[in-house]
Legacy VTK file of the C-alpha trace (Angstrom):
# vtk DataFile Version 3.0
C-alpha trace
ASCII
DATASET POLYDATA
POINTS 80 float
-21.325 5.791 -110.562
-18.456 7.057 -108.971
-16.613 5.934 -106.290
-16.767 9.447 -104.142
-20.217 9.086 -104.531
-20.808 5.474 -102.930
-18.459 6.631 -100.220
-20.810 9.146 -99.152
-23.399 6.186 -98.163
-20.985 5.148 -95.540
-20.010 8.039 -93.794
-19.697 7.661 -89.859
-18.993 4.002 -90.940
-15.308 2.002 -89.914
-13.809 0.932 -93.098
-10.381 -0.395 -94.327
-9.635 2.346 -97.149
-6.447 1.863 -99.191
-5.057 5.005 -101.111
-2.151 5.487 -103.324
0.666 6.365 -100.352
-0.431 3.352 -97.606
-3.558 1.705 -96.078
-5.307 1.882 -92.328
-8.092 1.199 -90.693
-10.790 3.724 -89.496
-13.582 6.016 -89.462
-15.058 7.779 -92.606
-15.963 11.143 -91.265
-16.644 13.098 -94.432
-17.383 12.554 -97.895
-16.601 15.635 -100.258
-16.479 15.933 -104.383
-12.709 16.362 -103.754
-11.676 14.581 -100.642
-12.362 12.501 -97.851
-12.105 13.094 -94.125
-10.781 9.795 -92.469
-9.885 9.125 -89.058
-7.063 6.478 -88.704
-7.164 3.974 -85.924
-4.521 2.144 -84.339
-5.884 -1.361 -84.166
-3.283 -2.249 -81.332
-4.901 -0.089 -79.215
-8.495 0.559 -80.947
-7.122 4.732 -80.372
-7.712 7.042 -82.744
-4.292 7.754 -84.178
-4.599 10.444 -87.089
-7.218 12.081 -89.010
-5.835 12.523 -92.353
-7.510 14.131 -95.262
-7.242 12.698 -98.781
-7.929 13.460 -102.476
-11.204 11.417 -103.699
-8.655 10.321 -106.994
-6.162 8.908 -104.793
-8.663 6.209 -103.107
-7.661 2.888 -104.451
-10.056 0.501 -102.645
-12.297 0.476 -99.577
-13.654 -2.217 -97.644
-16.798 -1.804 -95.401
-17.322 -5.115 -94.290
-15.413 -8.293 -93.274
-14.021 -10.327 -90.079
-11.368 -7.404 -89.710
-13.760 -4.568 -89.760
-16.525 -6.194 -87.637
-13.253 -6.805 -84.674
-12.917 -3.490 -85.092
-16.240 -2.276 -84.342
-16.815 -4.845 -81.500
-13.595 -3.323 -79.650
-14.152 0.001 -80.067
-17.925 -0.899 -78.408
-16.358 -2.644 -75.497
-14.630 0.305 -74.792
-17.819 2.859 -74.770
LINES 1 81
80 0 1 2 3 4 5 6 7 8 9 10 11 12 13 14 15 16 17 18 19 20 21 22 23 24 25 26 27 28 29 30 31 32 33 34 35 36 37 38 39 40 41 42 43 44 45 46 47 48 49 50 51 52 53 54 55 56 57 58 59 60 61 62 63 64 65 66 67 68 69 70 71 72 73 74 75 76 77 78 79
């Protein structure tokens, strides 16, 4: 299986995704064959930064879970 293809389980989901030109935390909006939607958050201020857009072979590793990510969430649902 493919790593696009697992991605598209956690759409809508916060996740740490590193890709072959830098890192960030955020928001997996969209999971295409050839692409992924991602909206960056700045984790000083829990602020959606940047939504960048990048090419499914460039994805080097995603995280979905962990101390970091579940901070994440838990600020961002303080602030709702």
């Amino acid at each position: 299986m493919k790593l696009i293809n697992k991605l598209k389980a956690f759409e809508n989901q916060y996740a740490y995704m590193k890709w072959a030109m830098g890192g960030e935390y955020g928001k997996i909006k969209y999971v295409g064959e050839d692409y992924v939607e991602f909206d960056i958050i700045d984790v000083d201020t829990m602020a959606y930064q940047e939504t960048v857009f990048i090419a499914s072979h460039l994805i080097l590793e995603v995280s979905v879970g962990g101390a970091d990510i579940f901070r994440i969430v838990a600020e961002i649902s303080s602030q709702l």
